[in-house]
C-alpha positions in Angstrom: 0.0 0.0 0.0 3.1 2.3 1.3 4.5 1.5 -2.3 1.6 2.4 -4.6 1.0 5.8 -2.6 4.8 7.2 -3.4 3.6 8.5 -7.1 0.7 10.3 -5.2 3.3 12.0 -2.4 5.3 13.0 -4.9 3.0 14.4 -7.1 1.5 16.4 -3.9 4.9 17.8 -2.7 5.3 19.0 -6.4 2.2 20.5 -6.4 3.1 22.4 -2.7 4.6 26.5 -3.2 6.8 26.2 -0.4 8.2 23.1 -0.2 8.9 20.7 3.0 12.0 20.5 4.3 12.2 17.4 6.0 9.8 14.3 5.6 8.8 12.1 8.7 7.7 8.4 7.9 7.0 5.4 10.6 8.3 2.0 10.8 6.0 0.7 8.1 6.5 3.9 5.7 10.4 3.6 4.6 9.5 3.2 1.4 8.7 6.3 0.9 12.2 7.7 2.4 13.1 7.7 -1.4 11.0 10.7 -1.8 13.1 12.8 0.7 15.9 11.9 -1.2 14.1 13.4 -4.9 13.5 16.6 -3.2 16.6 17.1 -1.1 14.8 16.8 2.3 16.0 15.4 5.6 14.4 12.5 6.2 13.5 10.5 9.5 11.6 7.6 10.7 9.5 8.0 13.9 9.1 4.6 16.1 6.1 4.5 18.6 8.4 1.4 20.3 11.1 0.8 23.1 15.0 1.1 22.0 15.7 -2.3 22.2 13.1 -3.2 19.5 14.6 -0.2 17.5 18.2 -1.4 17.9 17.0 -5.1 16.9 15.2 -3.6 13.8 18.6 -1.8 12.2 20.8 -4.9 13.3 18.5 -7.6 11.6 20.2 -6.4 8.1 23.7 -7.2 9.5 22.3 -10.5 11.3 20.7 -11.9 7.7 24.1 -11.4 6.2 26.3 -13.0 8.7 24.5 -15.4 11.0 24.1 -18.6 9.4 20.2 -19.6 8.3 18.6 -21.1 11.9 21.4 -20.7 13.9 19.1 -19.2 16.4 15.4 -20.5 14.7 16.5 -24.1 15.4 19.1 -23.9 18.1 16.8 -21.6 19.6 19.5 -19.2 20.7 19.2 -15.4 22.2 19.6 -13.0 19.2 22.5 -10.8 20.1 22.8 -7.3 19.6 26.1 -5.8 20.3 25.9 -3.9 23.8 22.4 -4.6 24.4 20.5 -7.2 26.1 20.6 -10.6 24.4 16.4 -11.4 23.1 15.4 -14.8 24.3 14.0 -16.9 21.5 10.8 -17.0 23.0 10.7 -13.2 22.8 11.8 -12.7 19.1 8.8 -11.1 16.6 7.2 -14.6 15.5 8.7 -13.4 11.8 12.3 -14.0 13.0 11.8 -17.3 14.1 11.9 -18.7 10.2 13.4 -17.1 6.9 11.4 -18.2 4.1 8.7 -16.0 4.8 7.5 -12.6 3.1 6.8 -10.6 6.6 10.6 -11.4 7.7 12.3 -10.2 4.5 10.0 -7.0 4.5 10.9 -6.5 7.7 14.9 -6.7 6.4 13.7 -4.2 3.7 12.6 -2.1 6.6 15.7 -2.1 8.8 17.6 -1.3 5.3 15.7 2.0 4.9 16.1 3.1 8.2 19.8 3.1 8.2 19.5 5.6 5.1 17.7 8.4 7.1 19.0 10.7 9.2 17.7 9.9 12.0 15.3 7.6 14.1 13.3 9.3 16.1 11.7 7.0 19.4 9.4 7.6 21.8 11.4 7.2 24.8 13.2 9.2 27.4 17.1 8.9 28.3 16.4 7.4 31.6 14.4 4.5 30.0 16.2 1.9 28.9 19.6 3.7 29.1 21.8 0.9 28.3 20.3 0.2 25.0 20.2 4.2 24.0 24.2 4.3 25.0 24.7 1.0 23.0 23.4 2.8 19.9 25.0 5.6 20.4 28.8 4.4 21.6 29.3 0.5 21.2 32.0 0.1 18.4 30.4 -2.4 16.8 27.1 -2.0 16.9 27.6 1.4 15.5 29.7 0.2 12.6 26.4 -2.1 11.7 24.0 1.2 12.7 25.0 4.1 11.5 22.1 6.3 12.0 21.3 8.6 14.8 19.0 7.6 17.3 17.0 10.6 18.9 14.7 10.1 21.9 12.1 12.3 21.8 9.2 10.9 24.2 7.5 10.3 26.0 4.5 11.5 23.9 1.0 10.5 24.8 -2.6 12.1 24.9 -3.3 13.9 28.0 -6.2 13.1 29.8 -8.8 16.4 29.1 -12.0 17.6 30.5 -15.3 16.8 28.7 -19.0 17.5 28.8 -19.6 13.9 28.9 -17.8 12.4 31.7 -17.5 8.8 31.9 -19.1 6.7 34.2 -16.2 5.0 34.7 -14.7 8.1 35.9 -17.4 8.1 38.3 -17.0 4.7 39.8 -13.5 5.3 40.4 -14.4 8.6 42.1 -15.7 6.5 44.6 -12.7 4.2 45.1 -9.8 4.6 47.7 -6.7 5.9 46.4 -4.3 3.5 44.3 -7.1 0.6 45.3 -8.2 0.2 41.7 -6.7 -3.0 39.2 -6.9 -1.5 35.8 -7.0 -4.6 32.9 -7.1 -3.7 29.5 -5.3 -5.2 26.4 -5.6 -2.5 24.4 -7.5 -1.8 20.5 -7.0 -5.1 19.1 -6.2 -7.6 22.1 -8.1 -10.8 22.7 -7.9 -13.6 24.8 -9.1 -17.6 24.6 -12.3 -18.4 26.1 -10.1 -20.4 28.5 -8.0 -17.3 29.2 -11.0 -15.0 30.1 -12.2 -17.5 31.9 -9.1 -18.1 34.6 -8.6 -14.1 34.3 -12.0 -13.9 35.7 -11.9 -16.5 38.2 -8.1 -14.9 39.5 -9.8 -11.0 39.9 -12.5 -12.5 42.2 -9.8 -14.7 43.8 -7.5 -11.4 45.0 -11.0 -9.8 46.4 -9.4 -6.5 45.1 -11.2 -4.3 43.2 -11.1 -3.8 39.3 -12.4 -2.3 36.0 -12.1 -5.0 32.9 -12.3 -3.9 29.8 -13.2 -6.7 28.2 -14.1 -8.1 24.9 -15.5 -11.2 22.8 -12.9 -13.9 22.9 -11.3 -15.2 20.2 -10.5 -19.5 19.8 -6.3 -18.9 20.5 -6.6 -15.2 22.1 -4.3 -12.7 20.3 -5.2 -9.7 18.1 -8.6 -8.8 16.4 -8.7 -5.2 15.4 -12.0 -5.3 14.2 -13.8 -6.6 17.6 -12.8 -3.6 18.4 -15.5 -1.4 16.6 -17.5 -4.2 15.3 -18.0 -7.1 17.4 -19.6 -7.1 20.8 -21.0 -3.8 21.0 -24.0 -4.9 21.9 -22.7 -4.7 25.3 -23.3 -8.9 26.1 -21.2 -10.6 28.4 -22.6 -13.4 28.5 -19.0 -15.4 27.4 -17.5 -14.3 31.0 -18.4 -17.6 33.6 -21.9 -18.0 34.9 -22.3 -15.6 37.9 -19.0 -13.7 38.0 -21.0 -10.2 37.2 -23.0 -10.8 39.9 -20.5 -11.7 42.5 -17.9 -9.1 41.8 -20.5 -6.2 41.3 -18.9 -4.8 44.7 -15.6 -4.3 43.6 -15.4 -4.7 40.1 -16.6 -3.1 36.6 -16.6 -4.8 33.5 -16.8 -2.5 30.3 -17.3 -4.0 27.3 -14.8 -3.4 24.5 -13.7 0.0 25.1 -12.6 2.5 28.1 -11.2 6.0 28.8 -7.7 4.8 29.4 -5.9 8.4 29.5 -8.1 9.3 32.3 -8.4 5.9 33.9 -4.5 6.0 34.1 -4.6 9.3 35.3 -6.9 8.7 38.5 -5.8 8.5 41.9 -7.5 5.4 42.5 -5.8 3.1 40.2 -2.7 1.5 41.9 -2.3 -1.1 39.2 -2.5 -2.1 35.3 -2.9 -5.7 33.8 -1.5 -4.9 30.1 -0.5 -6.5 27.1 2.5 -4.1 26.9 1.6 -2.1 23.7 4.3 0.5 24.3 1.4 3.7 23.9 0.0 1.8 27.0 3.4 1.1 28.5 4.3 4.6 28.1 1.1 6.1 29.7 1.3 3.7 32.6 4.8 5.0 33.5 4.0 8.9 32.6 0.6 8.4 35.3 3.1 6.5 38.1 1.0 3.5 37.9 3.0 0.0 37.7 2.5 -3.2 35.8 0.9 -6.4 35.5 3.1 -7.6 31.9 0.7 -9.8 29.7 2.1 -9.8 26.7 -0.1 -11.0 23.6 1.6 -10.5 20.0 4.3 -8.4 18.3 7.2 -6.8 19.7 5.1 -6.9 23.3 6.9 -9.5 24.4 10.1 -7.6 24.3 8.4 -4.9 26.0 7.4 -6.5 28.8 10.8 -8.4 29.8 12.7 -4.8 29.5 9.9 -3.8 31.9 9.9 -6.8 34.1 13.6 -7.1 34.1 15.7 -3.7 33.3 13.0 -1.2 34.2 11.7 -3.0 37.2 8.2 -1.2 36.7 6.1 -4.8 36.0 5.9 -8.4 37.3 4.9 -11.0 34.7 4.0 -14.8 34.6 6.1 -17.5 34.4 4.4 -18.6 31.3 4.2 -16.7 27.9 0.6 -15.2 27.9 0.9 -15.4 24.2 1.2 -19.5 24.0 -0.1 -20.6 27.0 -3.2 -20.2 29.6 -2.2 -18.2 32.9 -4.0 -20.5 35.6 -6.3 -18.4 38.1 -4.1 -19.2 40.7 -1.1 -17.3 39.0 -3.3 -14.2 38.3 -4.5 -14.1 41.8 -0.9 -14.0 43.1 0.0 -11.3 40.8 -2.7 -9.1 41.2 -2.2 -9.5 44.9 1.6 -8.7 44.4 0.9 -5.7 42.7 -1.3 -4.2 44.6 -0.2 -5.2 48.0 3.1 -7.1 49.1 5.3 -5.3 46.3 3.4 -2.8 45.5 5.0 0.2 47.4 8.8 -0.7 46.3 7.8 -1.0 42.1 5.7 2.2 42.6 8.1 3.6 43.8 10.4 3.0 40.4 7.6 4.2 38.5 7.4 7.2 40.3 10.8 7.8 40.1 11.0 7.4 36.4 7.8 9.2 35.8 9.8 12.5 37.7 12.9 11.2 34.9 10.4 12.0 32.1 9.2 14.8 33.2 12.9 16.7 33.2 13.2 14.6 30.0 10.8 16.6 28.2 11.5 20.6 30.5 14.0 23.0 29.2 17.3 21.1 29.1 16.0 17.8 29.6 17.3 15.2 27.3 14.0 14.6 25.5 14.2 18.4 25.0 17.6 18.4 24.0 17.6 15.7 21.5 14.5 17.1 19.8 16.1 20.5 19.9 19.1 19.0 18.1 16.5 17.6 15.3 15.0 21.0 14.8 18.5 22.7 14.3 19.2 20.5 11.8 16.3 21.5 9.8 16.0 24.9 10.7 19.7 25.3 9.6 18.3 24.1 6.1 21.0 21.0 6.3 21.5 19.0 3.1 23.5 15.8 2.3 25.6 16.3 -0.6 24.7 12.9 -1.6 22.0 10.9 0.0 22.9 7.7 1.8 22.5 5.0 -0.5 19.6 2.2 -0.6 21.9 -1.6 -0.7 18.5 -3.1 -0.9 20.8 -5.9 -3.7 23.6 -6.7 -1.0 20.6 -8.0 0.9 18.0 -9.7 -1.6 21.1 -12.8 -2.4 20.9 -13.7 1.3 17.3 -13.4 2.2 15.5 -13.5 -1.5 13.1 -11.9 -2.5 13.1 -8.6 -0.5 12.5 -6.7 -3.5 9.4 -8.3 -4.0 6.2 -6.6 -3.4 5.5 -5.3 0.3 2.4 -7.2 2.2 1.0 -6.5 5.6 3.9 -7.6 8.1 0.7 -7.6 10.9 -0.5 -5.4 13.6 1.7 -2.4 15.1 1.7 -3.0 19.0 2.1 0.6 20.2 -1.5 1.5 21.6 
């Protein structure tokens, strides 16, 4: 789609009287980074995702030329990154874990373009995920693989605002004590198992603490349906949650079908707690608000997201099992929601709280968010030009992982919300 819309971009920035300067694209828009270079225009890429998936994403070129075919599919090793954390197997995007598909070498394509930009842009702050952001910036030879500057810019989310029309939501939790509230959501397009909503159910009315669940229609394996979203279940039935649960938790929980205020739910004083499938908008929200994590990762690159929050970040707890492949028992989920919001519940707020004070000098005069997005604005402002673009090696690649040049499908769903 990115592909056949180039001809119209073009013909609408030759159409413009004052031309742009720099063009911005996202992860699944490099195509179009060859534009920038027609017109003489900086060009970025903006990625709604943590660092570590960004560093992974410009070293998988390197890794398809030099790491022999299954060396880590069938061995099942962690994919190493130069100066960053190793990714477990089990954590890897499921289009890593075999060549000889379309989606993985689109996604080579993708890490191609992006080292021809000048810049990434991230949606991060310095303080988050430090080690990774110093990799990219200093490690000798991850930045002979990666040589593109890495800028983050974050965090940016939608603040919560005032309306007319205030949820009633918003008014349940105005009647909640402070940081009482579990908070379960798995965002625009996540769905669990019949089994799955089933145990999640039974483990909130096993902790006896108090909830809102947005919840909606299962699906047979759980995972993501973007369309039950705005399609399916609207009707407000709940009548695939277990016999009596609505009725026994009225007292301390709230189900909502499909679809919540999450800014503001974030936002209130009475939620202590947030079961997430670690989309990094949500992530990113959760952290901004002070409110720690419940990890439940579902598809994507949300694995990764939750074991840099479980494990480097120290802002989540997570199951011993993959949400993803297998069912989390109601015993599990009662022990984490209980952890959360009782026994370690002080000591991960209080991480979360103090990286929610790092983001906010992050983004105030000075800050690094500030700084490196000053730095960006410089460079455009100053009317910067390469004398000769950085050039597209797309070839060097298509011998090693075929057909890359081939045309671009649908590599699935982006997991920031």
């Amino acid at each position: 789609m990115m592909r056949q819309s180039i001809s119209n971009l073009r013909s609408a920035i030759t159409a413009m009287k004052s031309r742009p300067t720099v063009l911005i694209v996202d992860l699944f828009g490099t195509e179009s980074l060859v534009i920038a270079d027609e017109f003489e225009m900086l060009k970025y890429v903006y990625v709604p995702n943590n660092a570590w998936f960004v560093a992974m994403t410009l070293y998988v070129p390197t890794l398809d030329k030099e790491v022999a075919e299954g060396e880590y599919v069938c061995e099942k090793k962690p994919l190493r990154i130069p100066g960053c954390k190793p990714v477990r197997f089990e954590d890897l995007l499921d289009l890593l874990q075999g060549r000889k598909n379309q989606m993985y070498d689109d996604y080579v394509r993708i890490g191609v373009e992006m080292l021809t930009a000048d810049g990434v842009l991230v949606n991060k702050w310095e303080d988050l995920e430090h080690t990774t952001i110093g990799a990219l910036r200093y490690h000798k030879i991850l930045r002979q693989a990666v040589n593109v500057p890495v800028h983050p810019i974050g965090p940016m989310i939608r603040l919560a605002e005032p309306s007319d029309s205030r949820s009633k939501v918003l008014d349940w939790l105005d009647m909640q004590s402070t940081r009482s509230v579990l908070y379960v959501s798995f965002g625009s397009g996540g769905t669990l198992s019949v089994q799955q909503i089933t145990e999640l159910a039974a483990g909130l009315e096993l902790s006896q603490k108090r909830f809102i669940w947005v919840v909606r229609p299962p699906m047979e394996h759980g995972g993501f349906n973007y369309l039950s979203a705005s399609k399916e279940g609207c009707d407000g039935t709940l009548d695939y949650l277990p016999n009596g649960f609505l009725a026994r938790t009225h007292k301390v929980g709230l189900v909502v079908p499909v679809w919540a205020p999450q800014t503001e739910i974030l936002a209130h004083p009475s939620v202590g707690g947030f079961l997430s499938h670690c989309g990094w908008n949500s992530t990113i929200e959760s952290i901004v608000n002070g409110v720690p994590l419940i990890a439940w990762p579902l598809y994507a690159e949300q694995n990764m997201n939750a074991t840099m929050l479980v494990e480097e970040a120290g802002v989540a707890i997570g199951s011993k099992l993959l949400p993803s492949k297998e069912v989390v028992t109601r015993e599990e989920i009662e022990k984490m929601v209980r952890r959360i919001m009782v026994k370690d519940g002080n000591e991960i707020s209080a991480r979360v709280e103090k990286l929610k004070n790092s983001e906010e000098k992050a983004l105030s005069k000075g800050g690094s968010s500030y700084n490196s997005l000053s730095q960006v604005a410089m460079e455009y402002m100053g009317g910067l030009r390469r004398t000769k673009p950085k050039p597209y090696s797309l070839s060097s690649y298509a011998s090693v992982s075929g057909s890359v040049n081939s045309p671009s499908r649908d590599l699935g769903p982006s997991c920031a919300g």
